[in-house]
N, C-alpha and C positions, 0 to 999 in steps of 0.2 A: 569642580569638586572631584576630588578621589575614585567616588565613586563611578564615575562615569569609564576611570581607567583601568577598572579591576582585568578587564581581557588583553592589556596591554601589560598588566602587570603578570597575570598568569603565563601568559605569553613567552614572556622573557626571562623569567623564573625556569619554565620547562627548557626552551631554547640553551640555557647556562647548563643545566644539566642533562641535558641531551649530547652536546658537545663536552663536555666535562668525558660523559661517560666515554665517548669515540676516542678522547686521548689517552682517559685511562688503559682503553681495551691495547691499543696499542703499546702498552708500556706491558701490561700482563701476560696478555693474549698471545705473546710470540712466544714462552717457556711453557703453553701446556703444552705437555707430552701429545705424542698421536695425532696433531696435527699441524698444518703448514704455522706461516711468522706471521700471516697475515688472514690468517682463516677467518679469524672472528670478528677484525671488525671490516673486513668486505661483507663479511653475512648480515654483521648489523647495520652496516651502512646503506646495505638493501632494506634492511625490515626499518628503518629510519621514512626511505624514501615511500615504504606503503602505509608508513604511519602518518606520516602528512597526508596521504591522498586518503587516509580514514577520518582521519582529521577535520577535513573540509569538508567530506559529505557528511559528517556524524553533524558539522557545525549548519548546514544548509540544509540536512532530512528535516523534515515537519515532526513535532514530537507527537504530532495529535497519531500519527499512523503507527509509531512507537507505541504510543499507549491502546490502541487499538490490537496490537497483533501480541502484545506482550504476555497475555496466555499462553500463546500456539510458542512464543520465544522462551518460554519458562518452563514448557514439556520438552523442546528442543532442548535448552541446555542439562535437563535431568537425566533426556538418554544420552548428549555425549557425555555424562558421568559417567554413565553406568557403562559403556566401552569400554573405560579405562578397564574392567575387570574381566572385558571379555579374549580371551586366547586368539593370538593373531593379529589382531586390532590395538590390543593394550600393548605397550611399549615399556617393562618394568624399566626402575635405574636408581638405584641408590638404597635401594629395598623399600620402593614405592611405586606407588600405579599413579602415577601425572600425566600421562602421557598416554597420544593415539597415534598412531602411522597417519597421514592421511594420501591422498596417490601423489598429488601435484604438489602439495607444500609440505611435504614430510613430516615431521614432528611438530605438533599441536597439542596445546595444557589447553585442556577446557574450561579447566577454571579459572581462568583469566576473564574467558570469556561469563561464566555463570555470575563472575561479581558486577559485572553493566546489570544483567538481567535480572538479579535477586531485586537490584536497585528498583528496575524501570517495573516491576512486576509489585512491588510494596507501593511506590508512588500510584500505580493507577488504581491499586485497594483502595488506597485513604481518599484518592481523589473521588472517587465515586461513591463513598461512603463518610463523607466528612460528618456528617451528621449524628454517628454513631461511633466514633471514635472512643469514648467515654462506656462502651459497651464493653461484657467477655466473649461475647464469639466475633461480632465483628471488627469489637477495636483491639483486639488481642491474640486470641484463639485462630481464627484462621491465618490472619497474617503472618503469624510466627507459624504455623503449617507451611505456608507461603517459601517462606524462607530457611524455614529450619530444615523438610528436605534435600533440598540442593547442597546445605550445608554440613550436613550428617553423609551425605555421598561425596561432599570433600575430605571431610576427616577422617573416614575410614580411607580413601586414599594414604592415609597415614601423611595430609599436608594438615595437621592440627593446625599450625599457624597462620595459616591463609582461614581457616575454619573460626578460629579466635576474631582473626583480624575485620573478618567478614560479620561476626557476630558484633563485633564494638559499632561497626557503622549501623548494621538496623537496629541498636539499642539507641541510635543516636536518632534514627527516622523516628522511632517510635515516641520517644522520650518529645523530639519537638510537636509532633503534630498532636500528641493530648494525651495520649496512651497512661492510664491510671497507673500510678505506682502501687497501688493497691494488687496489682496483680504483676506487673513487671519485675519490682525486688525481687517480693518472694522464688518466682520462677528463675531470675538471674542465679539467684544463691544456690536453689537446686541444680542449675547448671554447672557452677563452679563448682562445687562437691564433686560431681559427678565426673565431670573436666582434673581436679586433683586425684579422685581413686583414680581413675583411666589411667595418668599418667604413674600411680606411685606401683599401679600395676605392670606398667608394663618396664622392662626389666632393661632396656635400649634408653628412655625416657628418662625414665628414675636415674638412671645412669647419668645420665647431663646435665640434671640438677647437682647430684654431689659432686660432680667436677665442679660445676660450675660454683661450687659454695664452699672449693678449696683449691682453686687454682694452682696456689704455692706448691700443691703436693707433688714432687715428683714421677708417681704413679701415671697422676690424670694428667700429666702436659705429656707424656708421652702416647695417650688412650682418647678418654672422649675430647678431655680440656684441650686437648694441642691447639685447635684452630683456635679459640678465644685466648689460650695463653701467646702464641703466633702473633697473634691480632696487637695484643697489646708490646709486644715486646717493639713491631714496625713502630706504632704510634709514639711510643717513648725513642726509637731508634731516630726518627725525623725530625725530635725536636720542635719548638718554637718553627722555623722555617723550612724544616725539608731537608733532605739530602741530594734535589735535583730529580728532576723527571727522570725517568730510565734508570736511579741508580738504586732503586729500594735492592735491598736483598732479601725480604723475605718471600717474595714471592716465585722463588727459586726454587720449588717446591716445598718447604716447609710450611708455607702455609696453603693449604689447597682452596680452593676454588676461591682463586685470589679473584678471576675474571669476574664471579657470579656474588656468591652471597658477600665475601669481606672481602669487597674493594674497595670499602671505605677506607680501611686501616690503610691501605697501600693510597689512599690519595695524602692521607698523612703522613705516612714515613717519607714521601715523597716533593709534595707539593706542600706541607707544613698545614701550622694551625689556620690562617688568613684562611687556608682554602676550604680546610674541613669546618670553620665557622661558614663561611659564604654558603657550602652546600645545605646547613641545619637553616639559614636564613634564607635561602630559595624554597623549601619545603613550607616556612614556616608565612613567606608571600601567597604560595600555592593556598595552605589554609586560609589565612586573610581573604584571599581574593574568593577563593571558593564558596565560604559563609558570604561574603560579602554580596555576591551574585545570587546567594538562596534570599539574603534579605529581599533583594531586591524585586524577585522574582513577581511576577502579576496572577499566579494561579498556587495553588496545593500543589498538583503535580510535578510541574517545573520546581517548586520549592523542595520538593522532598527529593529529586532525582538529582538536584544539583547536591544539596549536601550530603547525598549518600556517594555521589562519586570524588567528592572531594575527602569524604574519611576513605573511601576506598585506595584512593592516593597515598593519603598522609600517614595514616595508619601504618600499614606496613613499613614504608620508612622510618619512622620512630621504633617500631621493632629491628628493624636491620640495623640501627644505629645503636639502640640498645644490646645489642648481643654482641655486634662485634666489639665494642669498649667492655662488655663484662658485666653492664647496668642488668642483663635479662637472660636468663638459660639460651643454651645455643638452639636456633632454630632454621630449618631452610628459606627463611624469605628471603628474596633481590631486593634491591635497591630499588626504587622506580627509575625509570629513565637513565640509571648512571649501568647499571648491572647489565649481565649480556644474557639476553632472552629475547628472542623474537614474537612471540606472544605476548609475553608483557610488556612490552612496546607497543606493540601496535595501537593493544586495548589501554593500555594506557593513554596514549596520544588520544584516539576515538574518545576516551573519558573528557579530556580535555577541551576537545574539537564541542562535544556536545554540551557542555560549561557555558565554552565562547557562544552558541547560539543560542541559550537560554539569557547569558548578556544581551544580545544583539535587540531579543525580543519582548526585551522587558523596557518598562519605560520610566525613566530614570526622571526624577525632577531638579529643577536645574532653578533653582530661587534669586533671583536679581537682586541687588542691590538696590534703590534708589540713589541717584544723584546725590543728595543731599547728605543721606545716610553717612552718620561718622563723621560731620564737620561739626566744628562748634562755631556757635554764633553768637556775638556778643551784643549787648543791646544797652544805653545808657535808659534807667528808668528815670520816671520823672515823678 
């Protein structure tokens, strides 16, 4: 059965785009300005090698000790938010707070890490309270406290997208384990209101919407639209098959952070459609296998942690793929696994790692056939 392979399929899924991304870095990563030809992907080829050794112990940790400290992990991840704002500690960059110093591994996005833990922090709610799911303060009201903090200290970071993307997965926790729609709609739609004035407010924002809903314009491919009009000009420049590794030219600087958010377009202009299908169907295995491992799972817990790190995968992928073809307003998410970010690597792979031993520990049934089963037998009557 299939399902027995879902950790070999995830496996190999990540593995294609993990290496995908190290050649792309190497095709990009030598024209950014500021530093060496080989900077980035020696640094990611390190955060690779600590992403495996996260990998195996996320996959061998016992989740029961995860669910047991995931309170004390969920006040932890709320004060490294709250750093990002603190002077000296916060590391601005791109007119956002993402970032901390830290002494030994330098730059660190917390919220890489707060997307495991919003996860493993809702799973142990509903697990300990399966009973009352169908409630407003327990099946609703606190969880979405739960979660919605961490997430309101992302988006004022001004990383809305990661704040969106974070919010699609626990609508998706909530939604399977029984969460009344009777009080979820309503509350989503207040959110979205809320989520469109924000943005029609805020005057950067609104700004990349109307690029982005007239790209043709001259004005906006020189202002906000560039990077999306860039984007697509590689993708049509590459054609059908590519233009050959190393020989894109948009990533010459006209399109900036070819390395990070639109490296998709340059796997296009580059390596052709074959490739940039292959990577939407590596994503699209990742989901498969991910739900496929929540089916299979033997408790709540484990079921609600695995599908929340599998939207927390897939999810933002589909937004990076969406922005940079033009499908979605521009946004700063990476790629998973292909993009250059050493924290999103890591937790990424740990996402992974802890997938694989929620497979390991589930028990899969495996139905025999009989013998006989599926021959026909012919008999003269009498």
């Amino acid at each position: 059965m299939i399902a027995r392979h879902f950790s070999i399929i995830l496996c190999s899924a990540v593995g294609v785009l993990v290496a995908l991304g190290l050649i792309m870095l190497t095709s990009t990563g030598a024209w950014v300005k500021g530093f060496g030809e080989y900077h980035f992907l020696t640094r990611q080829s390190i955060m690779v090698m600590v992403g495996l050794f996260a990998a195996i112990a996320a996959a061998r940790f016992p989740l029961e000790i995860v669910r047991k400290l995931s309170p004390w992990m969920l006040l932890g991840a709320c004060f490294l938010l709250v750093l990002c704002f603190v002077p000296g500690i916060a590391e601005p960059q791109y007119g956002s707070n993402r970032w901390i110093k830290v002494p030994v591994i330098g730059q660190f996005q917390p919220s890489e890490a707060a997307k495991i833990v919003i996860v493993v922090a809702l799973a142990s709610w509903f697990a300990r309270w399966q009973t009352e799911v169908h409630t407003l303060w327990r099946g609703f009201v606190i969880p979405g406290v739960i979660a919605g903090v961490p997430i309101l200290l992302i988006a004022a970071e001004t990383d809305v997208g990661t704040a969106l993307s974070l919010s699609v997965a626990v609508g998706a926790i909530l939604f399977c384990v029984g969460t009344r729609l009777l009080f979820a709609v309503p509350t989503a739609l207040v959110v979205m209101a809320g989520a469109a004035s924000y943005v029609y407010h805020d005057a950067n924002r609104w700004g990349r919407i109307e690029a982005w809903l007239d790209l043709e314009n001259p004005v906006h491919q020189l202002d906000r639209g560039m990077q999306q009009w860039r984007a697509l000009l590689a993708l049509g420049n590459g054609g059908p098959w590519g233009v050959g590794l190393g020989n894109g030219v948009e990533k010459f600087g006209t399109l900036t952070f070819a390395h990070i958010d639109f490296i998709f377009p340059v796997i296009g202009e580059e390596l052709g459609l074959p490739v940039t299908l292959g990577v939407i169907l590596c994503y699209v295995l990742i989901a498969v296998s991910g739900c496929g491992i929540a089916l299979q799972a033997d408790n709540v817990f484990n079921r609600c942690v695995a599908l929340g790190l599998t939207c927390v995968i897939v999810v933002p992928a589909m937004v990076n793929i969406g922005v940079t073809t033009a499908l979605l307003p521009n946004d700063g998410l990476p790629l998973p696994f292909v993009s250059y970010g050493g924290t999103s690597l890591v937790f990424s792979l740990a996402a992974v790692g802890m997938l694989v031993g929620i497979h390991r520990r589930s028990h899969v049934k495996v139905f025999q056939e009989y013998p006989l089963a599926g021959q026909t037998r012919l008999a003269v009557r009498l």
